[in-house]
C-alpha positions as CSV (number, residue, x, y, z in Angstrom):
1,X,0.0,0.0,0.0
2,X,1.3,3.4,-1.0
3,X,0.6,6.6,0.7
4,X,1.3,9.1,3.9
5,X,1.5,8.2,7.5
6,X,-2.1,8.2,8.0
7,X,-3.5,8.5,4.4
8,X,-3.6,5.2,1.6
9,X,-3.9,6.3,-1.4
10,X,-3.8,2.8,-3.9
11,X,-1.9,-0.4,-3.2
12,X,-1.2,-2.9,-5.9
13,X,-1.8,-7.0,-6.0
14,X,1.5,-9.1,-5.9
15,X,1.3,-12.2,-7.1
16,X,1.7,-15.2,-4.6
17,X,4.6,-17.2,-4.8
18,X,3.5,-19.9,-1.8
19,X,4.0,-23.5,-2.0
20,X,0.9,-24.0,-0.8
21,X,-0.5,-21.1,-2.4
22,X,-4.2,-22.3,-0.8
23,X,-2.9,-22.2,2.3
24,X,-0.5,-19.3,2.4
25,X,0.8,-16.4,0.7
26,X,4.2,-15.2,-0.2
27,X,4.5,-12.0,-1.9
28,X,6.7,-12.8,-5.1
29,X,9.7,-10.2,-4.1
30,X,10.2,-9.0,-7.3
31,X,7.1,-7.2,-6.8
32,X,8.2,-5.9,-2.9
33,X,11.5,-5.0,-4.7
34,X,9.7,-2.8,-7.5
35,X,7.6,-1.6,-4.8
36,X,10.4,0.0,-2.3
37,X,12.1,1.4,-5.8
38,X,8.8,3.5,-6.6
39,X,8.8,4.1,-2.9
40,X,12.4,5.9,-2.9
41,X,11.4,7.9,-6.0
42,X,8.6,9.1,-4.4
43,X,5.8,10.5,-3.2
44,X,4.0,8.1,-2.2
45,X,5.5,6.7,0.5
46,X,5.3,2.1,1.0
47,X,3.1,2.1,4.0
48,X,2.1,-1.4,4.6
49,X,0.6,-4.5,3.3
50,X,-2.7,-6.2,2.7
51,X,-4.1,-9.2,2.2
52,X,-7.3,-11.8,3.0
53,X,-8.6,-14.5,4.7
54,X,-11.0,-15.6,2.6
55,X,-12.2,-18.6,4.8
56,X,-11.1,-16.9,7.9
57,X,-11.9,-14.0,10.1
58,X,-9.7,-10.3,9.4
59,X,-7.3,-10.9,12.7
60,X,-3.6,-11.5,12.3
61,X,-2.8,-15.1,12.3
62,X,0.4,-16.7,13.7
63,X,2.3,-16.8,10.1
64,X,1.2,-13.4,9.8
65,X,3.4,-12.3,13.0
66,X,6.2,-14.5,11.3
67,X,6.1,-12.2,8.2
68,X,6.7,-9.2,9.6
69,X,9.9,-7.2,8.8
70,X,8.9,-3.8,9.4
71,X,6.9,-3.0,12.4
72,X,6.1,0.5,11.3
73,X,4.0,-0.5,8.3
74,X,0.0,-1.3,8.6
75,X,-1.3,-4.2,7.5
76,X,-4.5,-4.8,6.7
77,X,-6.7,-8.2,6.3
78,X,-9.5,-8.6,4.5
79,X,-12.2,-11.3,5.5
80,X,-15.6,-11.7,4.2
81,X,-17.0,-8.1,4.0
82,X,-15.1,-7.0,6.6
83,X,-11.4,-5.4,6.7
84,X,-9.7,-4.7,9.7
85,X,-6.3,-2.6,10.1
86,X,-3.5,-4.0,12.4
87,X,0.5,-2.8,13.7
88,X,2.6,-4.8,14.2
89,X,3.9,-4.7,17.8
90,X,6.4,-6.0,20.7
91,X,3.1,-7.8,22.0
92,X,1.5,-9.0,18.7
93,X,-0.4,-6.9,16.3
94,X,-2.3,-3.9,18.1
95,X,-5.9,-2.9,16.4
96,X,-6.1,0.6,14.4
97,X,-9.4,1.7,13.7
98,X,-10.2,2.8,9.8
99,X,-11.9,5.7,8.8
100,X,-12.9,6.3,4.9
101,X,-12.4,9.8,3.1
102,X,-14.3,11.0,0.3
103,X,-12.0,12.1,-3.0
């Protein structure tokens, strides 16, 4: 997801690169790599991640804390209808609520 400290503006769809692609998802890291170089020419800034749950509920699972490589980013998880917003933390992933602005 690209955007400013509290403002996404668009995020893009990597492809997943998991062995058990069913069961887990990999971003493919040619797409992360492509994704910090438009971040360093700016202005949009790489503020976090997203991805779903289809058959689950929008809380950070267990592999979910493994992936985590930069705390300050937001992730968000999609399940259902519903999408919830997350940061990583010392203690697990801490809730942030989402609010929706108009264009």
């Amino acid at each position: 997801m690209f955007g400013y400290e509290d403002h996404i503006v668009e995020s893009t769809v990597a492809r997943n690169i998991a062995a058990e692609p069913w069961h887990r998802f990999e971003i493919d890291p040619a797409h992360l790599f492509d994704a910090h170089r438009r971040a360093r020419c700016g202005p949009l800034a790489l503020v976090g991640c997203w991805h779903s749950h289809p058959d689950g509920s929008p809380t950070p699972s267990r592999h979910d804390a493994y992936g985590v490589t930069d705390t300050s980013w937001l992730w968000l998880i999609a399940a259902g209808d519903t999408i919830a917003a997350w940061q990583p933390a010392a203690e697990g992933f801490v809730p942030i609520a989402l609010q929706e602005r108009g264009l």
